[in-house]
N, C-alpha and C positions, 0 to 999 in steps of 0.2 A: 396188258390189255387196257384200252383207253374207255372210260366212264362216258356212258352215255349221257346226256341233257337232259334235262325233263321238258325240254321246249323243243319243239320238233323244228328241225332244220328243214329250210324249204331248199331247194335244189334247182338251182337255173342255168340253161343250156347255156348261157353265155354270162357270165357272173362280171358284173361290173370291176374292172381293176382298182386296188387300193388308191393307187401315189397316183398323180396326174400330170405323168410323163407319157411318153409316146406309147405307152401300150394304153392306155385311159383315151389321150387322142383318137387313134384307132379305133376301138369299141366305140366313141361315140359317136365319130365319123360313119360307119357302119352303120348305128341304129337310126332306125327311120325319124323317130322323133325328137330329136336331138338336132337342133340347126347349127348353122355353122354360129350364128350369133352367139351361142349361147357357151360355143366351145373356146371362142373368144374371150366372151368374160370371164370364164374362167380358170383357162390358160393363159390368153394373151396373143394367142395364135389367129391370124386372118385367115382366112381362104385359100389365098395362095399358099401359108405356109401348111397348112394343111394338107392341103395336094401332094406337096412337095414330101413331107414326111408319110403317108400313103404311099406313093413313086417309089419311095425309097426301101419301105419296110415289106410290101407286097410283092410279088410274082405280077409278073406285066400280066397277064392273062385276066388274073384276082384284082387288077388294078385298073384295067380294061372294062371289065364285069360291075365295078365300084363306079368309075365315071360315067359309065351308059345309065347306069342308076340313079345317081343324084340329075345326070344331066335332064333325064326324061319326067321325074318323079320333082315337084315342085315342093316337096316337103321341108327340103334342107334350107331355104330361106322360109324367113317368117313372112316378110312382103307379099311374095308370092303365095304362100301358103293361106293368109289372109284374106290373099284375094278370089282363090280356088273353093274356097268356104264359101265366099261370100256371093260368090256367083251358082253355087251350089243352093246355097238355099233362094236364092232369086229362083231360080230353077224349080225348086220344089214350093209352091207355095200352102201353105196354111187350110187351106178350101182343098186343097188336092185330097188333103189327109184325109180328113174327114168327109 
C-alpha cells in the first residue's frame, strides 16, 4: 500500500507533460495562454512546425476543431493579443467605471 503525503496533491484535468517533446508541444499548443512564441523559445519549434506536429499527432476532425480555434481566438500570438488588450481598454474607459 503506497504512503500517503502529508502535502495534499492538487489534481488537474490536464497536467502539464514532464520532457518537452511532442506531448508538451501539444498541451501547450492546446492551452489558450500559451502562444506560439513562447513555445518557440522553449522548444525551438516555429509555427509552422507546430502545425505540422498537431496534423500529425491529432484526428483531422480534433485538428480541424484546433485550427478553427487559434485561427478565430488571437490569443496564440502576443502581437495580436497585445493589441486585443489594448483596444479593449480604449474601449472601457476609467470614468465608465466609476
Amino acid at each position: 500500500m503506497k504512503k500517503r503525503s502529508l502535502i495534499p496533491e492538487t489534481k488537474v484535468k490536464n497536467p502539464e507533460p514532464k520532457k518537452k517533446n511532442d506531448n508538451w508541444i501539444i498541451w501547450a499548443a492546446w492551452a489558450d495562454r500559451i502562444t506560439f512564441e513562447e513555445i518557440q523559445k522553449k522548444t525551438g519549434k516555429n509555427e509552422s512546425q507546430v502545425i505540422k506536429i498537431m496534423r500529425r499527432n491529432l484526428k483531422p476532425s480534433s485538428f480541424r476543431l484546433w485550427r478553427k480555434r487559434v485561427h478565430t481566438t488571437s490569443i496564440k500570438h502576443r502581437k495580436k493579443f497585445k493589441l486585443l488588450r489594448k483596444k479593449m481598454r480604449e474601449k472601457i474607459k476609467i470614468s465608465d467605471i466609476y
